[in-house]
Biopython code that builds the backbone (N, CA, C, O; Angstrom):
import numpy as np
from Bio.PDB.StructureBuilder import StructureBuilder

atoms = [
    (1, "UNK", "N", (217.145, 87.746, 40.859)),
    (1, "UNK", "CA", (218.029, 86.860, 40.126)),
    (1, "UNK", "C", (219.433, 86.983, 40.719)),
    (1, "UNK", "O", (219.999, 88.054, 40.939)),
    (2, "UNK", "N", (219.969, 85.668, 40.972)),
    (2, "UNK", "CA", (221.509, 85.364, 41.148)),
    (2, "UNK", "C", (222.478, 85.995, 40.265)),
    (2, "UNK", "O", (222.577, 85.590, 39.107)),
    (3, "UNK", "N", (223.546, 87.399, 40.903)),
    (3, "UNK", "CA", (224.538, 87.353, 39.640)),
    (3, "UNK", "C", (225.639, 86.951, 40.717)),
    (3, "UNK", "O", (225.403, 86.968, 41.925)),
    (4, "UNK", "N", (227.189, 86.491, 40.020)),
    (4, "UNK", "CA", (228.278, 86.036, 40.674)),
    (4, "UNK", "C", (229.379, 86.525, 39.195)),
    (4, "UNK", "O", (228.995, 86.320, 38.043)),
    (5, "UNK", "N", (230.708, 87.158, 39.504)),
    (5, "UNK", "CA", (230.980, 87.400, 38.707)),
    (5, "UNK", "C", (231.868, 86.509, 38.133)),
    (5, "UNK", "O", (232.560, 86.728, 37.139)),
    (6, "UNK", "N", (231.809, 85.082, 39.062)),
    (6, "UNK", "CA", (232.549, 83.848, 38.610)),
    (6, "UNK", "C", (231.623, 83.050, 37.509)),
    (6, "UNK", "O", (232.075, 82.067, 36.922)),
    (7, "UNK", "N", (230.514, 83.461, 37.311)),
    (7, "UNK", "CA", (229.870, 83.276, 35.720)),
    (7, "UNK", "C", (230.026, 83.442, 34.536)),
    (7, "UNK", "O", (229.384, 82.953, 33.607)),
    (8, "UNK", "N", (231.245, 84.430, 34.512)),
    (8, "UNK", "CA", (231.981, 84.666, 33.449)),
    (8, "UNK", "C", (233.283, 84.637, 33.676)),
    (8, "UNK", "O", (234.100, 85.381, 33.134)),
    (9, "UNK", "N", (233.646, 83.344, 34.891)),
    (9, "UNK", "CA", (235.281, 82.956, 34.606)),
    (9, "UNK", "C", (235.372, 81.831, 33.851)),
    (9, "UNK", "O", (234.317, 81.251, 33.595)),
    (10, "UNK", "N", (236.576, 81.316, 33.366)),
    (10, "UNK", "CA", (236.835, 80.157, 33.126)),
    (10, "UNK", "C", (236.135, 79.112, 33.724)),
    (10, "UNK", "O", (236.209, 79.231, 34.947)),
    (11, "UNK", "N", (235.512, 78.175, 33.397)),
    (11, "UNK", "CA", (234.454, 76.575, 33.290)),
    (11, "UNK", "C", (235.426, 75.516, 34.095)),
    (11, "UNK", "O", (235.406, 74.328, 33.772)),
    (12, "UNK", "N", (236.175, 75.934, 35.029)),
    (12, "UNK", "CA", (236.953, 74.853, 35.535)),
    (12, "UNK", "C", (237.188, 75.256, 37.114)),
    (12, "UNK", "O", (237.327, 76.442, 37.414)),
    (13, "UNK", "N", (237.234, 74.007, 38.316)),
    (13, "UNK", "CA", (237.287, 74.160, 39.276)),
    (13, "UNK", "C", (236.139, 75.046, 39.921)),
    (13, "UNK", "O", (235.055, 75.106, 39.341)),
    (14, "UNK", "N", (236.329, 75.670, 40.995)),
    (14, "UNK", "CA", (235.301, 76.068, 41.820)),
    (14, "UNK", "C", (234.092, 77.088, 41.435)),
    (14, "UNK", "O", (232.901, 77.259, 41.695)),
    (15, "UNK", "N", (235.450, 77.832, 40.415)),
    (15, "UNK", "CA", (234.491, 79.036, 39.524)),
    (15, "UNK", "C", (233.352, 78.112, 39.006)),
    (15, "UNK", "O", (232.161, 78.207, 39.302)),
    (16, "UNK", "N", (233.930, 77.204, 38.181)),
    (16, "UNK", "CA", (233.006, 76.957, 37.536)),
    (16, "UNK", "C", (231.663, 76.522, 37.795)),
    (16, "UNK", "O", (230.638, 76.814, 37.178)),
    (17, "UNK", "N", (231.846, 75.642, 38.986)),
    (17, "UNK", "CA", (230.927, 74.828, 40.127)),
    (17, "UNK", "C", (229.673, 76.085, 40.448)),
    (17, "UNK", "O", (228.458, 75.932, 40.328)),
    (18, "UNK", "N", (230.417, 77.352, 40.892)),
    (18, "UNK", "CA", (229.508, 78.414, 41.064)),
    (18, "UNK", "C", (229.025, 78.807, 40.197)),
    (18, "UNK", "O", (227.893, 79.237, 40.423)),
    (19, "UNK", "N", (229.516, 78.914, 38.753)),
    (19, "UNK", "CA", (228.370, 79.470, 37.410)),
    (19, "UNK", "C", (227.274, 78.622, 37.528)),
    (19, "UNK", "O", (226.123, 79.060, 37.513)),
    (20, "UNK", "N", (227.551, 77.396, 37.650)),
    (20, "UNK", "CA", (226.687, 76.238, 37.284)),
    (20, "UNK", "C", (225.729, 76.527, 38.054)),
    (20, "UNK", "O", (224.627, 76.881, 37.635)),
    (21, "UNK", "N", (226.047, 76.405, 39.343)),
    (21, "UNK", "CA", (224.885, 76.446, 40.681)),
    (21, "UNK", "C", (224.257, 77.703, 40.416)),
    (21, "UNK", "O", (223.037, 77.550, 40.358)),
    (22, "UNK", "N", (224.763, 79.373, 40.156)),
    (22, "UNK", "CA", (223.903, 80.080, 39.643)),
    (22, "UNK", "C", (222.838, 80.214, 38.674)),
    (22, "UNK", "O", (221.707, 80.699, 38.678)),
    (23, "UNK", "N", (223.915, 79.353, 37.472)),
    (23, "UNK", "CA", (222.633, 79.555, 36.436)),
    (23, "UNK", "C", (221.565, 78.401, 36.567)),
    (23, "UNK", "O", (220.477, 78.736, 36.099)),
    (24, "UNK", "N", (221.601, 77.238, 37.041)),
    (24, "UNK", "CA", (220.602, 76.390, 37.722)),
    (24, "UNK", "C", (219.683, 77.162, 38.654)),
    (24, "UNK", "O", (218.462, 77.021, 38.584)),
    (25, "UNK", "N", (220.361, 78.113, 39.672)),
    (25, "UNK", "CA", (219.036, 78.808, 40.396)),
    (25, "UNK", "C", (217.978, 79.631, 39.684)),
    (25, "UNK", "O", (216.760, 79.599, 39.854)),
    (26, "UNK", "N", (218.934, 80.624, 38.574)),
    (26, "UNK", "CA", (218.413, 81.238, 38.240)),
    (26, "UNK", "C", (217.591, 80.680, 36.782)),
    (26, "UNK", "O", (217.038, 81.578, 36.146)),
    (27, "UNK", "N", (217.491, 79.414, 36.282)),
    (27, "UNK", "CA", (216.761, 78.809, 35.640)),
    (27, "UNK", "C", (215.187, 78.057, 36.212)),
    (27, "UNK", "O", (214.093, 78.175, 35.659)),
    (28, "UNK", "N", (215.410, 77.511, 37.100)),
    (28, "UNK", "CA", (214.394, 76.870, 37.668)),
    (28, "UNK", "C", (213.945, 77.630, 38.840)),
    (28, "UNK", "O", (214.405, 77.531, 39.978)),
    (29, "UNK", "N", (213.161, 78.268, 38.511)),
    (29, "UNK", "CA", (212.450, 78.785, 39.663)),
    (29, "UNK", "C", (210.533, 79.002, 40.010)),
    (29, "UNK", "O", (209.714, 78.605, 39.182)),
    (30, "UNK", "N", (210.214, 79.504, 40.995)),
    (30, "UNK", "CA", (208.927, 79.230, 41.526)),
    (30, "UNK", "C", (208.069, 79.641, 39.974)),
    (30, "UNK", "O", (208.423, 80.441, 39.108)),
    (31, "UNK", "N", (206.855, 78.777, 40.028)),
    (31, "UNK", "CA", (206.252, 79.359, 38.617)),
    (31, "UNK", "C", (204.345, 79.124, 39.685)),
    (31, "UNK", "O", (203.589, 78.221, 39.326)),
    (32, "UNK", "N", (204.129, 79.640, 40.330)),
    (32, "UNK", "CA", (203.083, 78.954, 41.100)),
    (32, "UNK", "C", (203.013, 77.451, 41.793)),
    (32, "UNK", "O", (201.980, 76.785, 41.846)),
    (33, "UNK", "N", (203.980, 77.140, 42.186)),
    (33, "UNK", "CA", (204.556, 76.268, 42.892)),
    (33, "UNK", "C", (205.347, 74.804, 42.527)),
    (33, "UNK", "O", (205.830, 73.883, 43.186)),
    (34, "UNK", "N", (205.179, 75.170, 40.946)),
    (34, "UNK", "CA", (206.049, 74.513, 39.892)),
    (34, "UNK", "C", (207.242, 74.965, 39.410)),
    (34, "UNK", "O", (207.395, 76.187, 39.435)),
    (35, "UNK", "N", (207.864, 74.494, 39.105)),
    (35, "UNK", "CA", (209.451, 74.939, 38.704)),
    (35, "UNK", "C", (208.969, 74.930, 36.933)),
    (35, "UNK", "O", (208.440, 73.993, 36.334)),
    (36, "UNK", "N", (209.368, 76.346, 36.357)),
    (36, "UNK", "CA", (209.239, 76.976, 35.415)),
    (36, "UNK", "C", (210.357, 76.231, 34.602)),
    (36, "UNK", "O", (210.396, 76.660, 33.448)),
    (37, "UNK", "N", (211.116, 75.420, 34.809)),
    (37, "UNK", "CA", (212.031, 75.005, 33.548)),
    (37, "UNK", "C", (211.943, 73.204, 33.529)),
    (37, "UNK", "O", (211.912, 72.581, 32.468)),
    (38, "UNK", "N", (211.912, 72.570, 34.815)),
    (38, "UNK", "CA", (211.550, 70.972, 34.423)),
    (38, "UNK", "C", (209.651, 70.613, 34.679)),
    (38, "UNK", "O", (209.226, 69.465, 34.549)),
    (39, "UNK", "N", (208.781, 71.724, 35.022)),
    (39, "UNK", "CA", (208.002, 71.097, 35.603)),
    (39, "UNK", "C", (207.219, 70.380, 36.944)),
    (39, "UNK", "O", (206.058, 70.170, 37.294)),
    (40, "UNK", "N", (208.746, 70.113, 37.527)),
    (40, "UNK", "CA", (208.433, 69.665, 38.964)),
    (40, "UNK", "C", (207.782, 70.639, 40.457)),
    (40, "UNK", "O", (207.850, 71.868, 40.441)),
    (41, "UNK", "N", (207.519, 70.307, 40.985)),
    (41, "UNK", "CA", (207.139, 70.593, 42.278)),
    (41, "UNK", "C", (208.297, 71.598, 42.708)),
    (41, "UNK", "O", (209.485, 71.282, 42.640)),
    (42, "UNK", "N", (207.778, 73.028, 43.226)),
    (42, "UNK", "CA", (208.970, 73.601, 43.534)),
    (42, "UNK", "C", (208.963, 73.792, 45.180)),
    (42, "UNK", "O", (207.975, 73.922, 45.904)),
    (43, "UNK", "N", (210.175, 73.774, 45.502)),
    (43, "UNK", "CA", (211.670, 73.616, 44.999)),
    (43, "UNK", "C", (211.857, 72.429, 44.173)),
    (43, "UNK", "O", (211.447, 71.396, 44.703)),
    (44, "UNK", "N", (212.511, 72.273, 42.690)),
    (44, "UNK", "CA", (212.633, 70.910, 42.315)),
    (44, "UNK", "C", (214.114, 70.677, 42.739)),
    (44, "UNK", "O", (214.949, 71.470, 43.174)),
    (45, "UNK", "N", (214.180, 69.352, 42.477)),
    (45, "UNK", "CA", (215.197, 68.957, 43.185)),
    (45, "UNK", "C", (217.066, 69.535, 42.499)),
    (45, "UNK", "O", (218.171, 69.601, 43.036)),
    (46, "UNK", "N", (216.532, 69.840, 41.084)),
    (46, "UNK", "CA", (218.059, 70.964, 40.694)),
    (46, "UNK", "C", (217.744, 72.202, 41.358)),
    (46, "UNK", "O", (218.637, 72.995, 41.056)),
    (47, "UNK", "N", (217.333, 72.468, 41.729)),
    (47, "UNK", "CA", (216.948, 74.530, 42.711)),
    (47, "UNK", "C", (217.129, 73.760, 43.825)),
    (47, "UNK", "O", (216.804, 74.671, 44.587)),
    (48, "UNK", "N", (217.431, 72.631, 44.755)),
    (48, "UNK", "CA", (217.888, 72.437, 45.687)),
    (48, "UNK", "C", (219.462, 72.082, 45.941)),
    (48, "UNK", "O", (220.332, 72.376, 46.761)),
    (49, "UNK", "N", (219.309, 71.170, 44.602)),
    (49, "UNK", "CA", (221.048, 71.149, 44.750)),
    (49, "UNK", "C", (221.998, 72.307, 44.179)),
    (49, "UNK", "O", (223.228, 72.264, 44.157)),
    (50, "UNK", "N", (221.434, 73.029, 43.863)),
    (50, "UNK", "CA", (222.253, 74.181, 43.341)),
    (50, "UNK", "C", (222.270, 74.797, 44.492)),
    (50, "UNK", "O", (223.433, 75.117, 44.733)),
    (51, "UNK", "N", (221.415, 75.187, 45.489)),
    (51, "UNK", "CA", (221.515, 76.130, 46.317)),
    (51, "UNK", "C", (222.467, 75.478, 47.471)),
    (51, "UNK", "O", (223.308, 76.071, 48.147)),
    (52, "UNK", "N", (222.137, 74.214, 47.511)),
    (52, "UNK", "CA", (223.216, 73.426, 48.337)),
    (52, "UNK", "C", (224.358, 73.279, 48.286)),
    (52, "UNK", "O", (225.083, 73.085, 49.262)),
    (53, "UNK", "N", (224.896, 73.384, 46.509)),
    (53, "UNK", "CA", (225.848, 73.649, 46.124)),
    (53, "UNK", "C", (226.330, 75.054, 46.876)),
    (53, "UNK", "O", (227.053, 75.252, 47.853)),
    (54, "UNK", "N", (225.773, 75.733, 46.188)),
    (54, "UNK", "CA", (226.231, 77.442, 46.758)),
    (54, "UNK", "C", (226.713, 77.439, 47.977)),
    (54, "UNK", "O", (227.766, 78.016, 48.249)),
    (55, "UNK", "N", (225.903, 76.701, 48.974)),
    (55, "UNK", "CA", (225.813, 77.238, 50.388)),
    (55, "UNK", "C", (227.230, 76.149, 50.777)),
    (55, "UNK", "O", (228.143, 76.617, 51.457)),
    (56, "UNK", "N", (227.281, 75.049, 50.401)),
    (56, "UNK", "CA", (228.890, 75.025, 50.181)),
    (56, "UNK", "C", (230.391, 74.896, 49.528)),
    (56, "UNK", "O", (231.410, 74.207, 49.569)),
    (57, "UNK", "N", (229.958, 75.749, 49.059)),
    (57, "UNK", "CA", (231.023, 76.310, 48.147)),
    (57, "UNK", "C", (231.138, 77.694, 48.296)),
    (57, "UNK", "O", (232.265, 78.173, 48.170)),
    (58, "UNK", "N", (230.003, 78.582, 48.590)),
    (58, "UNK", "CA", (230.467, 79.880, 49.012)),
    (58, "UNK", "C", (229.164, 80.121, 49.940)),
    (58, "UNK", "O", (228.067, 80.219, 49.390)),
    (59, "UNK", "N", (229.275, 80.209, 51.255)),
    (59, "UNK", "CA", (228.356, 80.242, 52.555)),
    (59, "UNK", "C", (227.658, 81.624, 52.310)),
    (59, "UNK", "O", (226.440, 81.795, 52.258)),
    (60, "UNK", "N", (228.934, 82.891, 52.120)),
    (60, "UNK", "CA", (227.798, 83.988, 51.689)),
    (60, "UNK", "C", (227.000, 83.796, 51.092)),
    (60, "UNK", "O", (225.862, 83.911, 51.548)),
    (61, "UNK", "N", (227.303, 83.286, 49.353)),
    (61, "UNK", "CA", (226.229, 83.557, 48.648)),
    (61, "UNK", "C", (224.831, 83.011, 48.838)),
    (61, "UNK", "O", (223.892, 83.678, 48.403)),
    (62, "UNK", "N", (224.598, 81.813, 49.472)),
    (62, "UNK", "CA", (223.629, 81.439, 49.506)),
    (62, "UNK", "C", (223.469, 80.945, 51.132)),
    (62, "UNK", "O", (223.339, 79.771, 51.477)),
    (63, "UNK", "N", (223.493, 81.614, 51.654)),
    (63, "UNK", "CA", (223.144, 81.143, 53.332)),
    (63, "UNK", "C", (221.626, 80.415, 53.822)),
    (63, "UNK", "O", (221.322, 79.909, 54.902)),
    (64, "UNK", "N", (221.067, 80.538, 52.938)),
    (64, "UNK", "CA", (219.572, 79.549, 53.316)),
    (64, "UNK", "C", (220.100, 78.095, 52.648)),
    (64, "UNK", "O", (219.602, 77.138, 53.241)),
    (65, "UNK", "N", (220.716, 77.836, 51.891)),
    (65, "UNK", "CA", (221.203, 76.961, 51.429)),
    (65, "UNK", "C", (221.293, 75.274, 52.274)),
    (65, "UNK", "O", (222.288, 74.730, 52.752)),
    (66, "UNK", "N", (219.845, 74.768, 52.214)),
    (66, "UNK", "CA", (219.832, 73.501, 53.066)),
    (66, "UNK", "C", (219.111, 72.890, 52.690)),
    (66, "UNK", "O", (218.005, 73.361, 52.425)),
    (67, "UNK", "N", (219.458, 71.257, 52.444)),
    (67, "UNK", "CA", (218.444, 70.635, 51.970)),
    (67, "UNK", "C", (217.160, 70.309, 51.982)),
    (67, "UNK", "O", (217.192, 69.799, 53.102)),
    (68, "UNK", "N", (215.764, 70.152, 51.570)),
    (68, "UNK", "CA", (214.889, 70.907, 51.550)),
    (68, "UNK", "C", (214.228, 69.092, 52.624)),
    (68, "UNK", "O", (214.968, 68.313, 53.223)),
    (69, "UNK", "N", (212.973, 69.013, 52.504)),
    (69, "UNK", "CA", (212.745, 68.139, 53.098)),
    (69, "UNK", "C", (212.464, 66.849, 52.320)),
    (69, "UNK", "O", (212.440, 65.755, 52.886)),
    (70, "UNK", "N", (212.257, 67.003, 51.046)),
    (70, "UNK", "CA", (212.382, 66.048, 50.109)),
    (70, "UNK", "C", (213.680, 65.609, 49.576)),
    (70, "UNK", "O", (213.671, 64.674, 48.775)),
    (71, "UNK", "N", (214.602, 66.059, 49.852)),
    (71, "UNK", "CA", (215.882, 66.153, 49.250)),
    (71, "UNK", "C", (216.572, 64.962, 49.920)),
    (71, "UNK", "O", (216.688, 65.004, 51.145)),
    (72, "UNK", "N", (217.103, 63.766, 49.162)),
    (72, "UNK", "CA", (217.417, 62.678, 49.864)),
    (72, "UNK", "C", (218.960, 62.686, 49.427)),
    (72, "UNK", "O", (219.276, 63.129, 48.323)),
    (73, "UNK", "N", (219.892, 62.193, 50.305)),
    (73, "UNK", "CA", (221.012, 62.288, 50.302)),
    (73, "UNK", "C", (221.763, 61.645, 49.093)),
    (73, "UNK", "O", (221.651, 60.422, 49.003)),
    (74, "UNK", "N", (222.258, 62.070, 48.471)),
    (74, "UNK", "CA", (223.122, 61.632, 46.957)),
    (74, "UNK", "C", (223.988, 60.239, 47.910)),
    (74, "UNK", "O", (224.477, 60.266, 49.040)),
    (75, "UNK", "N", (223.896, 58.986, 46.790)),
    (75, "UNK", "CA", (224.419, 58.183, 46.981)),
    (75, "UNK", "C", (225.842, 58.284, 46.378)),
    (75, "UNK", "O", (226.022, 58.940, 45.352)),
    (76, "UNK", "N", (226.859, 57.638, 47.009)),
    (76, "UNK", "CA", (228.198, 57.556, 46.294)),
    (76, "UNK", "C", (228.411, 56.560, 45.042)),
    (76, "UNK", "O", (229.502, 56.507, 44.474)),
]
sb = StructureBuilder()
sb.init_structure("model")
sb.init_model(0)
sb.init_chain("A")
sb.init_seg("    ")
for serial, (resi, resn, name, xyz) in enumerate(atoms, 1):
    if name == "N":
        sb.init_residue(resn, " ", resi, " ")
    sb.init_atom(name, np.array(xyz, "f"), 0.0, 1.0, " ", f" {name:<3s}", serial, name[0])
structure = sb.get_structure()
């Protein structure tokens, strides 16, 4: 499990971006190849954008952090 100790900063700006993306990883995860919190096919597509998140917003924390092959580019 993901800890970051910006999970317990203030809910605003980057900190916050990183609680979010943590507690999204650490919610949805592998359940036999289903994602244990929506159901979907895992990686589902929030355990991808969270990790994508991570990987930019903080490169350490999540360095595998790349969109997966289903993962289609967010429209503007």
């Amino acid at each position: 499990m993901l800890t970051l100790a910006a999970a317990h900063a203030p809910r605003h700006g980057t900190d916050g971006l990183l609680a979010t993306a943590v507690r999204e990883i650490n919610t949805h995860v592998n359940g036999h190849g289903l994602c244990t919190a929506c159901g979907a096919a895992f990686p589902c597509r929030r355990a991808e954008l969270a990790e994508l998140a991570l990987g930019w917003l903080s490169p350490d924390a999540a360095p595998w952090a790349v969109p997966g092959p289903g993962l289609a580019p967010l429209s503007h």
